[in-house]
C-alpha positions as CSV (number, residue, x, y, z in Angstrom):
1,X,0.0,0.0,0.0
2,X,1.4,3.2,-1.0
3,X,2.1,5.9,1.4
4,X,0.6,9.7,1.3
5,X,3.6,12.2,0.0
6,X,4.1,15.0,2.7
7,X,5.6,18.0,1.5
8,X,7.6,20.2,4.5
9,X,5.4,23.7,4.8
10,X,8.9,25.1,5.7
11,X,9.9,24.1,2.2
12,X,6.3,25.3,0.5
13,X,7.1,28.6,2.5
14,X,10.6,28.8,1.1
15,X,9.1,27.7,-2.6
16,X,6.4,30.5,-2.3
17,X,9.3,33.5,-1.4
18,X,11.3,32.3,-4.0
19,X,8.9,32.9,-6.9
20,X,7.9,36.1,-5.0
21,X,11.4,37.2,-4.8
22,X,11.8,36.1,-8.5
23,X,8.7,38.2,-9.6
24,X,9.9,41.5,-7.6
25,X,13.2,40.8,-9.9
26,X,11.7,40.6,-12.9
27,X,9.3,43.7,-11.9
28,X,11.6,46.1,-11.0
29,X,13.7,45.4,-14.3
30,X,13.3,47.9,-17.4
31,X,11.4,46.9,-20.5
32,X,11.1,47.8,-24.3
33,X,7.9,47.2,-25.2
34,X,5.0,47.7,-27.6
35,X,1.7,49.1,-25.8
36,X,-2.1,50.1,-27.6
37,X,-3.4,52.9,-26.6
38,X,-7.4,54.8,-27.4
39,X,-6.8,58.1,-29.0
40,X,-9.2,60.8,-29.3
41,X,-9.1,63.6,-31.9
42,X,-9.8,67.3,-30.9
43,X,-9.9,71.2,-32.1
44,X,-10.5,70.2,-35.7
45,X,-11.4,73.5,-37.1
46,X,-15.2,74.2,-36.8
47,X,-15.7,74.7,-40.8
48,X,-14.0,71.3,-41.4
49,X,-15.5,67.6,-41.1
50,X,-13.5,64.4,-41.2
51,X,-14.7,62.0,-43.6
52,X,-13.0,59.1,-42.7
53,X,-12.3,57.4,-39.5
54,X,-9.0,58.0,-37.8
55,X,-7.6,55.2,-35.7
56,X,-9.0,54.6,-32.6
57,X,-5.9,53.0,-31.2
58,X,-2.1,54.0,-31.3
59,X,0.7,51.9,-30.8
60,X,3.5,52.9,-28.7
61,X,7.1,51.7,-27.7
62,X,7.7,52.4,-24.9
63,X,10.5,51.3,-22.0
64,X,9.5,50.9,-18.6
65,X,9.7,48.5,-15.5
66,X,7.5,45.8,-15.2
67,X,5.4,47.3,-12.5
68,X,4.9,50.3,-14.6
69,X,3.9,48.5,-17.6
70,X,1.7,46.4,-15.7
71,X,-1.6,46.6,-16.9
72,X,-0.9,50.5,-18.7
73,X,-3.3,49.1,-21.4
74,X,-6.4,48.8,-19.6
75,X,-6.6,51.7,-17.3
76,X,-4.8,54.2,-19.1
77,X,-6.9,57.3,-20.3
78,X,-7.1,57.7,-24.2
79,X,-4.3,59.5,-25.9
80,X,-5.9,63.3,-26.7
81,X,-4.2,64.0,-30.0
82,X,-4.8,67.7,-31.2
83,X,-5.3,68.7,-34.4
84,X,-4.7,72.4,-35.1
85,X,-1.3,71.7,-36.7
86,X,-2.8,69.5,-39.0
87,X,-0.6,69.4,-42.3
88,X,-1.7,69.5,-46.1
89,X,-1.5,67.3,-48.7
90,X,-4.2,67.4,-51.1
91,X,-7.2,69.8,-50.7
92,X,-9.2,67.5,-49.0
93,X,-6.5,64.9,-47.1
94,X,-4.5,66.3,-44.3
95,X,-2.1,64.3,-42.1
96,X,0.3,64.6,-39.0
97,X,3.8,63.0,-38.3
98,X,4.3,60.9,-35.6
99,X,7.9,62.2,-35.1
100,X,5.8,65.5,-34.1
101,X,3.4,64.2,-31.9
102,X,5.7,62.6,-29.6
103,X,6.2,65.8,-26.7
104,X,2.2,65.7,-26.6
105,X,2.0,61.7,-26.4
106,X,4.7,61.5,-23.8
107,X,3.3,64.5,-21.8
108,X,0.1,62.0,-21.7
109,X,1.2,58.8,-20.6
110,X,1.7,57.6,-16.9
111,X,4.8,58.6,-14.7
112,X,7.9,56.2,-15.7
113,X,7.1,55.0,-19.2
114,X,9.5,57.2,-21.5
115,X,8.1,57.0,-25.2
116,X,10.8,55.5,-27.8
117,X,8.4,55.7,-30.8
118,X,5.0,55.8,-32.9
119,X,4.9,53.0,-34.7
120,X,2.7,54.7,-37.0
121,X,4.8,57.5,-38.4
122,X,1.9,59.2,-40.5
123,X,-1.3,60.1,-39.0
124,X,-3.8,60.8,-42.9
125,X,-7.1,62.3,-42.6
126,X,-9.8,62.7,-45.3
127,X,-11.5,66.4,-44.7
128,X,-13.5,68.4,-46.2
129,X,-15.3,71.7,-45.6
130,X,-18.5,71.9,-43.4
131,X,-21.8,72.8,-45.4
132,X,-25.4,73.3,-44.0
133,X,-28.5,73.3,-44.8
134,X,-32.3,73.0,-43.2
135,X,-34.5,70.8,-43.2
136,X,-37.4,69.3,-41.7
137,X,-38.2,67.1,-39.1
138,X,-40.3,64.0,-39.6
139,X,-41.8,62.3,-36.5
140,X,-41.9,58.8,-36.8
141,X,-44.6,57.8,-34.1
142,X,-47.1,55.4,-33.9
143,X,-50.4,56.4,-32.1
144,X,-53.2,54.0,-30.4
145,X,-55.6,56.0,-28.5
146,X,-57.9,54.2,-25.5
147,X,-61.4,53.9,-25.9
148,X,-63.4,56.7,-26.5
149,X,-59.9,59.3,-27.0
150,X,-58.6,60.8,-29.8
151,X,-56.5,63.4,-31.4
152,X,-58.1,66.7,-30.3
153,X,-54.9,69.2,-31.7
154,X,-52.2,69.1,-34.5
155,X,-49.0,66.5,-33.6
156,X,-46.2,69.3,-33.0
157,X,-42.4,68.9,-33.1
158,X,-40.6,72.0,-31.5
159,X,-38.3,72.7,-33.2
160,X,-40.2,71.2,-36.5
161,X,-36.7,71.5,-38.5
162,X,-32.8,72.1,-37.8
163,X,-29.8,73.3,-39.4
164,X,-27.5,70.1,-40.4
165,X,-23.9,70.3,-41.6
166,X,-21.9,68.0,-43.5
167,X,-19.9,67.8,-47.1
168,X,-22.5,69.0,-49.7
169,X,-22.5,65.6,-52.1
170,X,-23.9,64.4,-48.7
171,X,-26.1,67.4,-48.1
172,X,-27.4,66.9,-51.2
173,X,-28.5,63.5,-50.6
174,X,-31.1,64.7,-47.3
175,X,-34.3,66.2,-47.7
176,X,-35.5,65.6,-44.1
177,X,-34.8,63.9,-41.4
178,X,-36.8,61.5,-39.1
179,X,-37.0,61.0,-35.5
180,X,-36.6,57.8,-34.0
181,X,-39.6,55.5,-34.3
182,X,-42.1,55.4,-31.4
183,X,-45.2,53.9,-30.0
184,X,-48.2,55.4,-28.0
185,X,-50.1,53.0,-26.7
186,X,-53.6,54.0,-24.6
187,X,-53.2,57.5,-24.8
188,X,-55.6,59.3,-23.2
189,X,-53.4,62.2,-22.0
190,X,-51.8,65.1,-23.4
191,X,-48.5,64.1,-24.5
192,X,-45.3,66.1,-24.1
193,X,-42.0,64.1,-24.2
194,X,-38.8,64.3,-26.0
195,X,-38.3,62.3,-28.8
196,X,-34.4,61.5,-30.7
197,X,-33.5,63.1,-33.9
198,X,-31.6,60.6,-35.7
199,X,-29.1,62.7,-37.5
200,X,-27.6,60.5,-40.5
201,X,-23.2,59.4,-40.7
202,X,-21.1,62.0,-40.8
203,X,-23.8,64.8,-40.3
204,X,-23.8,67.4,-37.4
205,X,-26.3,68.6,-36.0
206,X,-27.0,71.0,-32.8
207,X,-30.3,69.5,-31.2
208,X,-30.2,66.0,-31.2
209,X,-33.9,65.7,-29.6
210,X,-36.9,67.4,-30.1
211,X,-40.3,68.1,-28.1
212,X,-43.7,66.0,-29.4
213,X,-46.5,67.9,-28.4
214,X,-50.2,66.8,-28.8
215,X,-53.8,67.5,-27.1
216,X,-56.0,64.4,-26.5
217,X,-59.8,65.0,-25.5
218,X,-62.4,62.0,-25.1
219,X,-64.6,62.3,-27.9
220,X,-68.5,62.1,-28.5
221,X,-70.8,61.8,-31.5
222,X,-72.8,65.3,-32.3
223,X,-75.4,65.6,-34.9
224,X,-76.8,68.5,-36.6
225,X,-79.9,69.4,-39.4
226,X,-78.2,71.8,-42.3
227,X,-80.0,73.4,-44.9
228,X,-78.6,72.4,-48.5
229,X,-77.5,75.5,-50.9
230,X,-77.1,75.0,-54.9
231,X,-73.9,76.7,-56.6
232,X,-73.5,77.3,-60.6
233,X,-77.0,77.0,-61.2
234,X,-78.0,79.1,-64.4
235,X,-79.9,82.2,-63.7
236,X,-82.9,81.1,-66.2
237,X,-83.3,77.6,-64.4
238,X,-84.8,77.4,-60.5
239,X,-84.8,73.7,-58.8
240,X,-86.5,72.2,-56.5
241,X,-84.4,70.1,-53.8
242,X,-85.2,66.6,-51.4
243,X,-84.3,66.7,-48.8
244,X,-83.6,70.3,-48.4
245,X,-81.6,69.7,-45.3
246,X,-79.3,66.9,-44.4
247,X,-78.0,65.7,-41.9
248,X,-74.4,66.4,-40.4
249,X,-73.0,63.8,-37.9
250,X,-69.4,64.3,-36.5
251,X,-66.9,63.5,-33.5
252,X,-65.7,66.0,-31.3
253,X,-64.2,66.5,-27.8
254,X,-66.1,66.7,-25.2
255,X,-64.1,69.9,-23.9
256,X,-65.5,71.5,-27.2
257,X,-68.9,69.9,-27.6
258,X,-70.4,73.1,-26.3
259,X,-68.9,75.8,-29.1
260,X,-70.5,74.0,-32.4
261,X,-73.0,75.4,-33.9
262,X,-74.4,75.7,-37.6
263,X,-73.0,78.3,-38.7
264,X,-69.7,76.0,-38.2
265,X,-71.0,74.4,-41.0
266,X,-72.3,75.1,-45.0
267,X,-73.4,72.1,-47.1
268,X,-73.6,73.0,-51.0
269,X,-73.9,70.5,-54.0
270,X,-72.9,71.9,-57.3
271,X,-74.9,71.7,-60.2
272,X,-72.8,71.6,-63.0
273,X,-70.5,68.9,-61.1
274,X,-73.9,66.7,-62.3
275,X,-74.5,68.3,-65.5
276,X,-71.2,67.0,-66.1
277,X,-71.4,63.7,-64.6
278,X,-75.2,63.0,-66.4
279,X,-75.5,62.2,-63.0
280,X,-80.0,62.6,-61.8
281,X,-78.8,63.9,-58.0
282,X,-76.9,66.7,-56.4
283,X,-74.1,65.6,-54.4
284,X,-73.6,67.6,-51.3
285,X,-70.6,68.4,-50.2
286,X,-69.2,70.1,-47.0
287,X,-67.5,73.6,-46.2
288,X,-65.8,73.4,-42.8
289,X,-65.4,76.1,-40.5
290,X,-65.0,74.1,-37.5
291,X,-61.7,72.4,-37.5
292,X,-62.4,71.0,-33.5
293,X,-64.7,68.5,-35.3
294,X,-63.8,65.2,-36.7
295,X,-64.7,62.7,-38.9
296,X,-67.7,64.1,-40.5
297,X,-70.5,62.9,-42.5
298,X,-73.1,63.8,-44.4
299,X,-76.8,62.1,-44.4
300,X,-77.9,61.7,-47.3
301,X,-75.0,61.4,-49.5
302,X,-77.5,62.6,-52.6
303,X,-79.9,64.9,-52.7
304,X,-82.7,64.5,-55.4
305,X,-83.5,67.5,-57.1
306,X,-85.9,69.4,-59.8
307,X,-85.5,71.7,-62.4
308,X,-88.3,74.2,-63.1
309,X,-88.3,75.5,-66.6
């Protein structure tokens, strides 16, 4: 029968300070090595806009002990590279050299790591010069009212367009923009939110949200007897009209039930519209004064009439 293996805990101890000691060693010694870093671009010139996309990552040599270089990738802040010495080649591409950049790199990175070199040593970037424009705003929203509610105002955006900048083929290209897509469900509020602009690639834009405004009212049925007037009829004809009212039925909110009245409304049926047609009615048709009402309809839809000779 085999025995159990003990190991000394005076010689795991010793084992254990050993590879410590070995790791401070190793540590505290001085390194040449490559590090990636985030960069961020700033003070590009406001008239200007950079078409393509500059790295988001720079890579460094650097020396350093090990303790410094521990873990420099993950915590250190992004490299802030500035870009009002930005250099010409063509009219629209510009570039920086890395030999340049170095002072305003090294100023950036942690205590102890001295910066050897860029590996990068040219920085291009595509730019051209800002345009704007305005246009409108489209909202995008989708509306279901509870029971009994509906619309009682005009759907507002505020503001209802903006000023958007970008290269002019692109400009070109936009007629409007929309905001982002959203749903009302059993609204029976007034509604007054913000709501996101989406502002296509590569476009600027100041407001980034706008304000959806809308009334809601519960609504009600109203009805109403109007008297039926002909138009275009020729002065050596008269006629004779059945019914000589009609009926007007329409929704309205019931915050505004109270202010219609008939002289909101004026139903008319032209007479050469069925001279025209060879059609034996009158067709009424409505002139609105009351935009509070909704949804209205007239009864009867035809109106039989009489000519007198």
């Amino acid at each position: 029968m085999s025995k159990a293996i003990t190991i000394p805990k005076a010689f795991l101890g010793f084992l254990i300070a050993s590879l410590l000691f070995w790791l401070l060693m190793n540590l505290s010694k001085e390194y040449v090595t490559d590090i990636s870093l985030d960069v961020s671009y700033q003070n590009i010139e406001q008239d200007k806009l950079i078409l393509n996309e500059p790295p988001k990552e720079i890579s460094l040599s650097v020396k350093a002990s090990g303790f410094k270089l521990m873990g420099t990738s993950f915590v250190h802040k992004p490299i802030i590279i500035d870009l009002k010495n930005l250099a010409r080649k063509t009219d629209s591409t510009y570039y920086l050299l890395s030999k340049n950049l170095m002072p305003e790199i090294q100023n950036q990175l942690k205590s102890g790591l001295t910066l050897n070199k860029v590996k990068a040593d040219t920085i291009f970037f595509s730019i051209n010069k800002l345009y704007s424009k305005k246009v409108a705003i489209e909202p995008n929203i989708n509306i279901n009212y509870k029971k009994g509610f509906d619309l009682a105002s005009a759907i507002t955006l505020v503001p209802d367009s903006i000023v958007i900048s970008g290269a002019q083929t692109l400009l070109n290209t936009i007629e409007k923009v929309k905001t982002k897509e959203i749903e009302l469900s059993n609204v029976s509020n007034n509604v007054n939110t913000k709501i996101e602009i989406l502002i296509p690639n590569k476009i600027k834009a100041k407001y980034k949200k706008a304000s959806l405004e809308f009334k809601v009212d519960k609504f009600t049925e109203g009805k109403m007897e109007i008297p039926v007037s002909i138009t275009n009829l020729p002065k050596d004809k008269s006629v004779s009209v059945y019914p000589k009212t009609v009926t007007i039925i329409y929704k309205v909110g019931l915050k505004n039930f109270n202010k219609i009245d008939s002289n909101f409304f004026e139903v008319y049926c032209d007479y050469n519209e069925s001279l025209k047609n060879k059609l034996p009615y009158l067709v009424p048709k409505l002139k609105s004064k009351a935009n509070i009402a909704s949804s209205v309809r007239i009864v009867p839809n035809k109106i039989d009439f009489l000519i007198h000779k």
